[in-house]
SETORRO-522936 format. One record per residue (C-alpha): x, y, z; chain. Coordinates in steps of 0.5 Angstrom, whole numbers, plus 2048, in hexadecimal, padded with zeros to 3 digits. Each point is the difference from the previous one (the first is absolute). Example, Ala and Ser with C-alpha at 12.3 -4.5 7.8 and 13.67 -1.06 7.14 Angstrom:
[site [819, 7F7, 810], A]
[site [802, 807, 7FE], A]
This chain:
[site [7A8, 848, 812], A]
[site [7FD, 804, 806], A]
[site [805, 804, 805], A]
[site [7FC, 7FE, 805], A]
[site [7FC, 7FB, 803], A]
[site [7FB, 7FD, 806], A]
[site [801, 7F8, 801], A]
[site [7F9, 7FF, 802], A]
[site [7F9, 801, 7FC], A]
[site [7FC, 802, 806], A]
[site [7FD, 806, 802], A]
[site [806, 803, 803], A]
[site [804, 7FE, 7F9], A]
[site [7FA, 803, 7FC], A]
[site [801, 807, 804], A]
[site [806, 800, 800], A]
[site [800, 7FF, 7F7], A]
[site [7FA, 806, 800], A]
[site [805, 804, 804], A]
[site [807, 7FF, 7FB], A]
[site [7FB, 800, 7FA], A]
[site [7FD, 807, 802], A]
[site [806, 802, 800], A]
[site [802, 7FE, 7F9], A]
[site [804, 7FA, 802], A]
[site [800, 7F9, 7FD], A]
[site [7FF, 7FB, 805], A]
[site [800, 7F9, 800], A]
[site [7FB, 7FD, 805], A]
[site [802, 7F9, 801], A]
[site [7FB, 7FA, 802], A]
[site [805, 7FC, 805], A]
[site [7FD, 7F9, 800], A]
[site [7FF, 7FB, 7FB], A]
[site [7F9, 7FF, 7FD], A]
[site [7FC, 7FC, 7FB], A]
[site [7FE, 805, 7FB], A]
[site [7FA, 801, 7FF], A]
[site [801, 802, 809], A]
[site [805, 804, 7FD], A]
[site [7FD, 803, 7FB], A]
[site [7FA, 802, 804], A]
[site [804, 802, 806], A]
[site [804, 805, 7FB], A]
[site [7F8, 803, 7FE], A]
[site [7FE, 802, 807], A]
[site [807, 803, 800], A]
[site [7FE, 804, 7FB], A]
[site [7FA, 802, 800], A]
[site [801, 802, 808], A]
[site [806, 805, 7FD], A]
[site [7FB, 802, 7FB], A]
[site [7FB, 802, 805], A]
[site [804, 802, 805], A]
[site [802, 806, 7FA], A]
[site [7F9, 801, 7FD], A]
[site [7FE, 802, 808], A]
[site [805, 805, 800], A]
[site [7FE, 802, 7FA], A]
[site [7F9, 801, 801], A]
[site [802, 804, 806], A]
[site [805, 806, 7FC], A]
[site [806, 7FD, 802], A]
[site [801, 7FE, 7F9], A]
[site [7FE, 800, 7F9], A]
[site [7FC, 7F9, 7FD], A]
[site [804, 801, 7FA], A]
[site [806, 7FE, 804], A]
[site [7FE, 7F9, 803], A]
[site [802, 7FC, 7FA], A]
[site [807, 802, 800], A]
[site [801, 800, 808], A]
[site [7FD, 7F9, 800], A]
[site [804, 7FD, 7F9], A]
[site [808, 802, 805], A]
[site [7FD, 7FB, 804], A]
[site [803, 7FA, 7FE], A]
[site [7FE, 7F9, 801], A]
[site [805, 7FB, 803], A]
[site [7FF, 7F9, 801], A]
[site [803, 7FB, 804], A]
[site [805, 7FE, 7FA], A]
[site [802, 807, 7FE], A]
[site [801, 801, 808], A]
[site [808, 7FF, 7FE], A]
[site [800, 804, 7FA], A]
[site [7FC, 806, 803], A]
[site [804, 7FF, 806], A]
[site [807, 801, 7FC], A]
[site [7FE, 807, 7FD], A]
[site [7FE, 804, 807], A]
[site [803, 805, 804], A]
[site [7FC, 800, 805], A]
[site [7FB, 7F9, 803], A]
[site [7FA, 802, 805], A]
[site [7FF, 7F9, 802], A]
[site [7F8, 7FF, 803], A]
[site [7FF, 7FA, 801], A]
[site [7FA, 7FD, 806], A]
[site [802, 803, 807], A]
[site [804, 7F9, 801], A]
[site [807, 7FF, 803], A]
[site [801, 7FA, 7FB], A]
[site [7FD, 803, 7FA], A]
[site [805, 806, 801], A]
[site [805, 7FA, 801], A]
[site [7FE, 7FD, 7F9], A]
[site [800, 807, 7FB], A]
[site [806, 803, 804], A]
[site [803, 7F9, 7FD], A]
[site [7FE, 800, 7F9], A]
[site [801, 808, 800], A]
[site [807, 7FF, 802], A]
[site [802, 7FB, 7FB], A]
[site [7FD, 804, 7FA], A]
[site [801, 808, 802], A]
[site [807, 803, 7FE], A]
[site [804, 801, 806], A]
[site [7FF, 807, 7FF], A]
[site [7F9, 801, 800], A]
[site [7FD, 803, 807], A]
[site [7FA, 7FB, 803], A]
[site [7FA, 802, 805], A]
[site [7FB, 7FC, 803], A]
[site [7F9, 803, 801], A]
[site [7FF, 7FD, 807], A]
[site [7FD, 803, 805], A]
[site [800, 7FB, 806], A]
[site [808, 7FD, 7FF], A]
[site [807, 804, 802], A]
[site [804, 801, 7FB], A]
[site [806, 7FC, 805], A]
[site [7FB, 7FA, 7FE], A]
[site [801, 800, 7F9], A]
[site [807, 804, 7FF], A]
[site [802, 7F9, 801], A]
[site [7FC, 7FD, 7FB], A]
[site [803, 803, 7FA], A]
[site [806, 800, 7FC], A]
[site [802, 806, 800], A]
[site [7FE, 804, 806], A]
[site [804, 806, 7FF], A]
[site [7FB, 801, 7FB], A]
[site [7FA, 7FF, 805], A]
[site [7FA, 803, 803], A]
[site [7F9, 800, 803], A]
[site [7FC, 805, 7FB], A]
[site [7F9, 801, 803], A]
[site [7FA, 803, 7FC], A]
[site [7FA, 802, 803], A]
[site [7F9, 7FE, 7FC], A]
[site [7FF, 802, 7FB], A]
[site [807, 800, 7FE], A]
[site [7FF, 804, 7FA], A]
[site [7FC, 806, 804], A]
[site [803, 801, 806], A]
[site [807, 803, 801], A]
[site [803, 7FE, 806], A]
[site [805, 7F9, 800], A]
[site [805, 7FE, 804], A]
[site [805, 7FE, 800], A]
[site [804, 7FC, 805], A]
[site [807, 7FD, 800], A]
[site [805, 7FB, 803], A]
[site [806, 801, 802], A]
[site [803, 7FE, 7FB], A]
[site [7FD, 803, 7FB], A]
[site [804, 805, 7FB], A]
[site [7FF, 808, 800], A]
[site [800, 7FF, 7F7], A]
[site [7FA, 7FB, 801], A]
[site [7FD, 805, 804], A]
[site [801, 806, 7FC], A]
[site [7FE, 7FC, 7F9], A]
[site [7F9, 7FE, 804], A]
[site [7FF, 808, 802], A]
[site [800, 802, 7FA], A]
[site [7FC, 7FB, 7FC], A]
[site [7FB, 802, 805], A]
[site [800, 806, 7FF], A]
[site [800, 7FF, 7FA], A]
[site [7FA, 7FE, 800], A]
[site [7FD, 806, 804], A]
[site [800, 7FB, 807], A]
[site [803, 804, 806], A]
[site [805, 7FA, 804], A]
[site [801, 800, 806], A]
[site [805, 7FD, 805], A]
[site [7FE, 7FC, 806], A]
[site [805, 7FB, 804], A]
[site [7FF, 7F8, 801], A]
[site [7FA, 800, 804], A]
[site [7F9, 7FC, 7FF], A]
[site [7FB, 804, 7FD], A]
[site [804, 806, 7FD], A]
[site [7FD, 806, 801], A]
[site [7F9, 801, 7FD], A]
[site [7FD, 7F9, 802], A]
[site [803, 801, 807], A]
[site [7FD, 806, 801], A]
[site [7F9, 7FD, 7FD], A]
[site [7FF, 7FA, 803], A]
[site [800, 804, 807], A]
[site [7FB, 805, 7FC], A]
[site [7FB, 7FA, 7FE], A]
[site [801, 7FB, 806], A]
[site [7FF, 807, 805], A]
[site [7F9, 800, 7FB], A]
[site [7FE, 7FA, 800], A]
[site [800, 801, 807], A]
[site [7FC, 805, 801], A]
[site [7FA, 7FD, 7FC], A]
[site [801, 7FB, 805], A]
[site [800, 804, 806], A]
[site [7FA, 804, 7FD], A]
[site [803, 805, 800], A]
[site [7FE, 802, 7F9], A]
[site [7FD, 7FD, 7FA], A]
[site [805, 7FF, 7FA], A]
[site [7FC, 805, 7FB], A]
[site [801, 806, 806], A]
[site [808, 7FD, 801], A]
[site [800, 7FF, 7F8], A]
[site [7FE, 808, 800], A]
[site [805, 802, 806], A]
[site [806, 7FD, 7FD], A]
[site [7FF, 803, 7F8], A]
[site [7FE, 807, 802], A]
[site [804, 801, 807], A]
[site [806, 7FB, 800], A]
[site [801, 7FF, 7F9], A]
[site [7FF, 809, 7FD], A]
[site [806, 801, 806], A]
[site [805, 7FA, 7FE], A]
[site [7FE, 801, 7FA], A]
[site [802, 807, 800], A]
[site [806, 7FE, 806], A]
[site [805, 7FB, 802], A]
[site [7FE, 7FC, 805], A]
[site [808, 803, 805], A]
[site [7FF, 807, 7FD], A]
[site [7F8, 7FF, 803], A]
[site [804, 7FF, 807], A]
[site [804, 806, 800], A]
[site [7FB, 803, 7FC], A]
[site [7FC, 800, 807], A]
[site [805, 7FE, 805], A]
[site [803, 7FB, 802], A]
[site [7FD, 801, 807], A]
[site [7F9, 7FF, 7FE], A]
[site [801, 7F9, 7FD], A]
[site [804, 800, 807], A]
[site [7FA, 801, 804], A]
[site [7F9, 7FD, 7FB], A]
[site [805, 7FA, 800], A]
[site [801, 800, 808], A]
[site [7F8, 801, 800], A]
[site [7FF, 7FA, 7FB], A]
[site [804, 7FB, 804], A]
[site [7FD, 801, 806], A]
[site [7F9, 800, 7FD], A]
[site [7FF, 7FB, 7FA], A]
[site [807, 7FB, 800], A]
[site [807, 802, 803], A]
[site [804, 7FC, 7FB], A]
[site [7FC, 803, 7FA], A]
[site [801, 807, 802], A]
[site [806, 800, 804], A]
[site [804, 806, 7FD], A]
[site [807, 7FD, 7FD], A]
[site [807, 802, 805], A]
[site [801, 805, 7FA], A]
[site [7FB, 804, 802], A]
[site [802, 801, 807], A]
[site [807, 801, 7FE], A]
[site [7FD, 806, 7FB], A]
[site [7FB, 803, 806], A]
[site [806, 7FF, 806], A]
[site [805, 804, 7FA], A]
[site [7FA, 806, 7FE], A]
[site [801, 7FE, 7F9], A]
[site [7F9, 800, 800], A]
[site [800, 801, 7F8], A]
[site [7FD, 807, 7FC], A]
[site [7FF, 804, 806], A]
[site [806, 7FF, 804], A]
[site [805, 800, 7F9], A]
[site [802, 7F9, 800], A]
[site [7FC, 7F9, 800], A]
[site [801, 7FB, 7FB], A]
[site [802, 805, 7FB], A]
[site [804, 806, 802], A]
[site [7FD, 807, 7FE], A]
[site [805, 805, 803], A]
[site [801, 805, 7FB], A]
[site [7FA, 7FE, 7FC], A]
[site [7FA, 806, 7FE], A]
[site [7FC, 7FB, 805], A]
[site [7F8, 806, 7FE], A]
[site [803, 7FD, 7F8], A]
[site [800, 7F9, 803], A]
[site [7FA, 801, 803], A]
[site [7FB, 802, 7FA], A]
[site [803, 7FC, 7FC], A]
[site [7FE, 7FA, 804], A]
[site [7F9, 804, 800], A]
[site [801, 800, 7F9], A]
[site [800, 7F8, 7FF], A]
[site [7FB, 7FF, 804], A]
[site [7FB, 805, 7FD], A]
[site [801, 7FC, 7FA], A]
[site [7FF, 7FA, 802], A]
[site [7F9, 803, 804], A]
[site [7FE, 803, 7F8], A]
[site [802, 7F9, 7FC], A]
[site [7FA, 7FE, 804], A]
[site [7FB, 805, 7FF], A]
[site [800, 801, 808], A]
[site [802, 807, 800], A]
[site [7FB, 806, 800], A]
[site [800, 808, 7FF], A]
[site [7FF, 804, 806], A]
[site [7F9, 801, 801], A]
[site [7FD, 807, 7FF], A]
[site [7FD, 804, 805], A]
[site [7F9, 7FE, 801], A]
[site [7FD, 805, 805], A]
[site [7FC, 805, 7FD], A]
């Protein structure tokens, strides 16, 4: 039996199979809910074909060989309802992904705790419940946290990782390096809604969807602005390095400018930034900001962020060699 397991065959469980069989892992996808058989089977289809897809389209993009879809696809294994307890039993590491609903996070919790060994780590893929919500729903909520993949689960790197405070160091750790493992980059956020990439996209598409309304820009000319101007720099930057990077006084004072012109509860700069102005901690030209940079070869720093954002102008075919001198 698989080491590992995604209780919920949807989208998010499906992602979730391709990334641990990517990597070489078995891994049990199982269907929470009981079905006639012929729904079940059909159900079990789509699943596959949509892994299989999702495989061929990363091979027919270079980032892998075709050859290797097979094997990938065949360490997916298929659980139904009935095999749940046994499938269960085996896993080391649950990721429930069950619909976005506080009943049906109730109903697989539940049915986790009474199959799972009571040393098996168990996340929930949520994006919208606190872990505080479900911690109490579970068996064993030392063993407990939210993991939170973002789509497509087997193409980007980053999840999350948010615990309660009951939640235990080892569970944590175990949960590190198995996605590590699988060459996922985790991070840790608090208990807070919206972890923090979604968080920080709803103001992005929201503030987006604005401006079409306001006229401001059309969707095509928003759409270019935020993939080769926003997207290269924080694809190349984080988003705290970029205010240390360019000062903290100047978020200071376009955010003081935005307040007073667009919406001040939208553009009020947060006390933390008061705080840093009032202190001169103004980030990489005053040697401390978000991050400390006394003693650090602040030129080295400098090219290399440079460095990251060339990259980042070259993989989009933007970059050009100097022109020639045309005159006579």
């Amino acid at each position: 039996m698989a080491r590992y397991a995604a209780y919920g065959a949807g989208r998010m469980g499906r992602g979730i199979a391709i990334a641990f069989a990517y990597a070489g892992h078995a891994i049990a996808l199982i269907d929470s809910r009981r079905r006639e058989p012929a729904a079940a089977a059909r159900l079990r289809d789509e699943a596959f074909a949509e892994i299989r897809q999702s495989l061929e389209i990363l091979a027919q993009l270079g980032a892998m060989d075709a050859g290797a879809i097979e094997a990938i696809a065949g360490r997916v294994q298929w659980v139904d309802a009935a095999g749940a307890p046994a499938a269960l039993l085996a896993a080391d590491m649950i990721f429930e992904g069950v619909p976005e609903t506080l009943e049906a996070k109730r109903e697989a919790l539940a049915e986790i705790g009474r199959h799972c060994r009571a040393e098996a780590v168990v996340t929930s893929t949520t994006s919208s419940i606190l872990v505080t919500q479900l911690a109490p729903l579970c068996v064993h909520p030392e063993r407990f946290l939210n993991l939170h993949w973002l789509n497509p689960a087997y193409l980007i790197p980053v999840v999350e990782l948010s615990m309660h405070p009951g939640t235990g160091t080892e569970a944590v750790e175990r949960t590190r390096a198995a996605m590590t493992s699988i060459g996922k980059l985790p991070v840790v956020c608090g208990v807070a809604p919206g972890y923090i990439v979604p968080r920080l996209q709803a103001l992005v598409m929201n503030e987006a969807a604005r401006m079409i309304e306001e006229g401001v820009a059309t969707a095509e000319e928003i759409d270019r602005a935020t993939r080769y101007g926003l997207g290269l720099r924080f694809a190349a930057i984080g988003v705290v390095e970029f205010i240390d990077f360019g000062g903290a006084d100047i978020l200071h004072h376009a955010s003081r400018e935005m307040a007073g012109s667009i919406d001040a509860a939208r553009y009020a700069a947060p006390p933390v930034i008061g705080r840093m102005m009032e202190e001169g901690r103004l980030g990489l030209k005053t040697g401390e900001g978000f991050y400390d940079y006394r003693g650090r070869d602040t030129g080295a720093y400098r090219r290399d962020v440079l460095g990251r954002t060339l990259s980042q102008v070259r993989d989009a075919g933007l970059w050009r060699p100097p022109a020639e001198d045309t005159l006579p």
